[in-house]
N, C-alpha and C positions, 0 to 999 in steps of 0.2 A: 415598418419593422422588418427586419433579416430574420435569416434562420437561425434559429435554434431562440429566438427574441432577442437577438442582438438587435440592435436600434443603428440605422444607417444617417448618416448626414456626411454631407459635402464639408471635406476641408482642403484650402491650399495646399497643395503638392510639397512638400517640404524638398530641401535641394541637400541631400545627407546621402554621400556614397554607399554607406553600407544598406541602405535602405533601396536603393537603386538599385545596386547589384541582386541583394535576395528578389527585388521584383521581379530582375531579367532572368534568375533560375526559375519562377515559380510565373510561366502563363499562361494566363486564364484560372488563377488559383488567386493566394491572397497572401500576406506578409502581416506576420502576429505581431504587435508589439509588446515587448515583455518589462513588466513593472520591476525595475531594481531594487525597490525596497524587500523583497519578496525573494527575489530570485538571484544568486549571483552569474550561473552558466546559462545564457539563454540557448544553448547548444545541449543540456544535459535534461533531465526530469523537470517538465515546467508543470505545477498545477494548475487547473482549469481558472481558478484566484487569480493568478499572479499577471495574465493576459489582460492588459486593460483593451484590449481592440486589435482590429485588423484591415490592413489596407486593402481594397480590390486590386487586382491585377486583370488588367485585359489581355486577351490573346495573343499580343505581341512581346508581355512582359514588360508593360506601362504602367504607374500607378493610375488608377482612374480619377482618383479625389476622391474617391467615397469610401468612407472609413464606418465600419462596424463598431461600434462601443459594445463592452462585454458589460453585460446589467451584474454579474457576479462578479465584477473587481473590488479583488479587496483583499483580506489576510487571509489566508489556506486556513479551510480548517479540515479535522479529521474526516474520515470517511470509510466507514466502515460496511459500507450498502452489501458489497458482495463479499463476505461475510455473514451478513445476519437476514440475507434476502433467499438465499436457496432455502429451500425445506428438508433438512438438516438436521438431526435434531444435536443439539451444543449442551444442552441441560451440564453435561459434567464441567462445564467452565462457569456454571453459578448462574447468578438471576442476571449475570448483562453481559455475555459473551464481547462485547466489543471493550467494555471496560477490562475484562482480564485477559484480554488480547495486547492490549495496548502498555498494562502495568506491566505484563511479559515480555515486551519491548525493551520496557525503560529500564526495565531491571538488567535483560543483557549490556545494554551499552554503557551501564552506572559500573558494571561488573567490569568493563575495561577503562574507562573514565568516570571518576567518582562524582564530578561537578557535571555532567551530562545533563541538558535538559532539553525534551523533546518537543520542539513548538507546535507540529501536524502528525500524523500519520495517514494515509489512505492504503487500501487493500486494492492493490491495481486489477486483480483476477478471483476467480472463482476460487476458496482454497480447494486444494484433495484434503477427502476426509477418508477416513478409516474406521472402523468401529467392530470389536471381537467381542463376544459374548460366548454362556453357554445354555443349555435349559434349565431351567429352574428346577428340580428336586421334587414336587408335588405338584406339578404343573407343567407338562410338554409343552402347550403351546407357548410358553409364558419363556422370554428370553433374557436374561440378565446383562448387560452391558459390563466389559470388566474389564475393556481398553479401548482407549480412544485413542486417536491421533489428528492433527491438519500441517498442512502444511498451506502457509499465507503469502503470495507475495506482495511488498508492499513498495510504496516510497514513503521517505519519510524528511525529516527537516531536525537538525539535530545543531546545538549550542555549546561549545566548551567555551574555559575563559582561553586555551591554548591555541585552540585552532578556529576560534568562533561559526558562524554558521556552516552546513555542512549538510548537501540533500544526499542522502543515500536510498539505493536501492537491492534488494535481495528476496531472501524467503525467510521469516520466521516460522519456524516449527515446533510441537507441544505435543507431547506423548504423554499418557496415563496409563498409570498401572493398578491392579485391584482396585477398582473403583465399586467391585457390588463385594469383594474380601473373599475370602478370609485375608487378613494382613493388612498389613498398614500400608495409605493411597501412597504409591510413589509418580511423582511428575519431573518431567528435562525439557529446558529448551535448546533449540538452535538458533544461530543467529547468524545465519549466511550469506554475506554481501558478493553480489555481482553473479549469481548464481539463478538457473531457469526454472519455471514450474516443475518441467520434468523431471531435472537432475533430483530435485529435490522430493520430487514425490516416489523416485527412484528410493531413494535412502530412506523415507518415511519408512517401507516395509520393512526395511533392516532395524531401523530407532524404535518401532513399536512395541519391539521384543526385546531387545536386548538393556533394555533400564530396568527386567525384571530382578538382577541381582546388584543394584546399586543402589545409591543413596538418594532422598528427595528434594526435586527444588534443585539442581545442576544448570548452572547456563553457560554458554559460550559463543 
């Protein structure tokens, strides 16, 4: 068995240029091979799924013949791990923060394509989180929560009938407003492709304030 439990076995050398060539950029390293069904850009967002294996490369930029099988090949599925693995507390996005992370997804991209359907998501990074409150009234120690924000970036796998499959990546963002009140919760997403943690946890500071005089449930 390999690392990470990839399982190694000897295969003939296949005689495929493009296979040859990545060996000769990559030696002493390895050549992924990437499942089509899954993936259309092997150059763009591959998930850890869509890699059925990988070829050894020896020191000179050889194939060796020994090929890695990945034990997780297979259809991507979500992954929400860093997201709901910091200790964090999410309590204002409900009892399954990955589920209302996720419907918050599909709803931006329905909001610009109506037949949109989203096959995976994964949360590539740690999001920024935010969180304001004040003291509670009859209790100094005691802090009320009364906006929240994250910023997520993600990749994801997205279907129209127009432009069929479609991996994107960016940050989505989720602001809350009066969440302990007086007034009625207000929430906004974002939905920003091709954009960095930073940039966007830049703007977080700005977005967490500023939905306090508009409307609920905004995305774009």
């Amino acid at each position: 068995m390999g690392r990470l439990g990839w399982w190694s076995r000897r295969k003939g050398i296949p005689n495929e240029p493009a296979l040859l060539a990545a060996a000769a950029e990559n030696p002493g390293g390895s050549v992924a091979e990437i499942d089509p069904a899954y993936i259309d850009d092997p150059n763009g967002y591959v998930p850890p799924e869509a890699i059925r294996g990988a070829w050894v490369v020896d020191d000179h930029g050889k194939l060796t013949g020994e090929y890695r099988e990945n034990p997780r090949h297979g259809a991507p599925q979500d992954d929400f791990g860093k997201l709901t693995d910091p200790d964090h507390w999410l309590g204002w996005l409900g009892d399954d923060p990955a589920i209302a992370v996720r419907e918050g997804v599909e709803e931006c991209l329905r909001a610009q394509v109506a037949d949109a359907v989203v096959e995976w998501v994964k949360i590539t990074q740690t999001p920024r989180f935010l969180t304001g409150g004040r003291r509670h009234s009859e209790d100094a120690e005691l802090m009320l929560v009364t906006r929240a924000a994250l910023a997520a970036p993600f990749a994801l796998s997205v279907r129209t009938a127009q432009h069929g499959r479609s991996v994107l990546l960016g940050v989505f963002s989720w602001a809350a407003v009066n969440l302990s009140g007086p007034g009625d919760r207000k929430d906004r997403h974002w939905f920003d492709l091709d954009v960095d943690l930073d940039w966007a946890g830049e703007r977080l500071q700005e977005r967490i304030y500023e939905i306090d005089g508009e409307g609920s449930a905004a995305g774009r």
